[in-house]
MITI-173489 format. One record per residue (C-alpha): residue in three letters; y negated, z, x negated. Coordinates in steps of 0.1 Angstrom, whole numbers. Last residue first. Example, Ala and Ser with C-alpha at 12.3 -4.5 7.8 and 13.67 -1.06 7.14 Angstrom:
r:SER y:11 z:71 x:-137 $
r:ALA y:45 z:78 x:-123 $
***
This chain:
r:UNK y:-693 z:-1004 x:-145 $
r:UNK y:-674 z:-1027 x:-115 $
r:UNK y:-642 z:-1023 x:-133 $
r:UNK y:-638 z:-987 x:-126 $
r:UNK y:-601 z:-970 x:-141 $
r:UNK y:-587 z:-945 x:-120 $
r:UNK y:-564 z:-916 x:-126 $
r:UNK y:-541 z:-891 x:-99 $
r:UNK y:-515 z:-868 x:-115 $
r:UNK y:-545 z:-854 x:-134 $
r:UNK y:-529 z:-821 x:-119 $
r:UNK y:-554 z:-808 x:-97 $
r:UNK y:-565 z:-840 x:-85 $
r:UNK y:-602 z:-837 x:-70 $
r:UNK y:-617 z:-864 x:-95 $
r:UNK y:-591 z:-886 x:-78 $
r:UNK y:-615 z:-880 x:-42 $
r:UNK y:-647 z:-889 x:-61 $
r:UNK y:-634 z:-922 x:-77 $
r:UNK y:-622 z:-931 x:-43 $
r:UNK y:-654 z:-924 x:-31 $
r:UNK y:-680 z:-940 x:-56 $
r:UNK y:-655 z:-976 x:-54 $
r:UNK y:-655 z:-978 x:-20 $
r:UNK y:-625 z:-972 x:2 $
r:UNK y:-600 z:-994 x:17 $
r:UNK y:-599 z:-1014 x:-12 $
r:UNK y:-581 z:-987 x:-32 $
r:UNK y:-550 z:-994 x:-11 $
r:UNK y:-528 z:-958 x:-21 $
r:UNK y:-494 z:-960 x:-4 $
r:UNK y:-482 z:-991 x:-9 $
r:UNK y:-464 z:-986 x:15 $
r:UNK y:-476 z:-963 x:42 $
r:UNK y:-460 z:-932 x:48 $
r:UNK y:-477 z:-912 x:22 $
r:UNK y:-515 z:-925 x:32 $
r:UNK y:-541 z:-926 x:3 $
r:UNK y:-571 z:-947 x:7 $
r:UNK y:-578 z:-946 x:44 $
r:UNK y:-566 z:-913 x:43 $
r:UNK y:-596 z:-903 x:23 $
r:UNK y:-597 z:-862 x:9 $
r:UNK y:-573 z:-849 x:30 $
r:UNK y:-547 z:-877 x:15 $
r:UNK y:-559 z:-876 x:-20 $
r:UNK y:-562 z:-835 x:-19 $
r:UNK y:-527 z:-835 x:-9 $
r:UNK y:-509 z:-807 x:-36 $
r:UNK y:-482 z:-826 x:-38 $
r:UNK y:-480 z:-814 x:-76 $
r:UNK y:-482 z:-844 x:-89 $
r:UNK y:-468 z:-847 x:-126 $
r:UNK y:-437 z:-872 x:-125 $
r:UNK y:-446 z:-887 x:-91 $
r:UNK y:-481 z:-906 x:-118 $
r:UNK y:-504 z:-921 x:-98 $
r:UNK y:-530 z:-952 x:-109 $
r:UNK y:-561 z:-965 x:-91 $
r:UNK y:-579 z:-994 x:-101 $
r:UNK y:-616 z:-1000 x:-90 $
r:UNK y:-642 z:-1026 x:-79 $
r:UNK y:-617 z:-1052 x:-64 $
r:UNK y:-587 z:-1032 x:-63 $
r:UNK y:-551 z:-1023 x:-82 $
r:UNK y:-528 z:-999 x:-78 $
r:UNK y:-512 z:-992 x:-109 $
r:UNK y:-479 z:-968 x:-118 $
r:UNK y:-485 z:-940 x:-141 $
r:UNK y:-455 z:-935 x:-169 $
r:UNK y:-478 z:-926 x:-198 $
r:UNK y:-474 z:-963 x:-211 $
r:UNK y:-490 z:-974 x:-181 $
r:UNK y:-519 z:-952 x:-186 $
r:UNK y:-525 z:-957 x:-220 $
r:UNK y:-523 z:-995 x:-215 $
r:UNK y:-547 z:-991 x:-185 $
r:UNK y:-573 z:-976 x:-199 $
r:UNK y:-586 z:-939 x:-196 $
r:UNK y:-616 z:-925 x:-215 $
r:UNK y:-609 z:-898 x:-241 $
r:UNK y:-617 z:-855 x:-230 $
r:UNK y:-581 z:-852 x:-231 $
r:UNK y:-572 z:-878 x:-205 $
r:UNK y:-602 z:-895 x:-189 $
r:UNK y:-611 z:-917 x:-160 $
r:UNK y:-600 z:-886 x:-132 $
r:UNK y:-621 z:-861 x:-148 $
r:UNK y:-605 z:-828 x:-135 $
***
């Protein structure tokens, strides 16, 4: 799953927020989660627990990744419960 895009269209943040994801916001890159549709499936956690850690609050600190990788890990989502948006493109 693309993780800028929702039905083929890039992401933004408006659509995002207005599609109930929550932002997390970094330097190069902002990530965005939606509870509503993840499956708990983990791929974000296996994929860069520096990034995504479930007992940490915030959980997801895209600044503890680069950009490339974070992006790379969200592509993995199964349910596009996971999106980013790159600000360093």
């Amino acid at each position: 799953m693309e993780g800028n895009k929702i039905g083929g269209q890039a992401t933004t943040e408006e659509s995002l927020l207005a599609q109930g994801y929550r932002k997390y916001t970094g330097k190069d890159i902002d990530i965005y989660y939606n509870k509503d549709i993840c499956a708990h499936v983990g791929n974000c956690v296996r994929g860069n627990g520096a990034v995504f850690e479930v007992g940490r609050k915030p959980w997801i600190l895209p600044d503890n990744g680069d950009a490339a990788d974070d992006a790379r890990v969200i592509n993995t989502c199964p349910t596009g419960a996971l999106k980013f948006v790159r600000k360093d493109q």
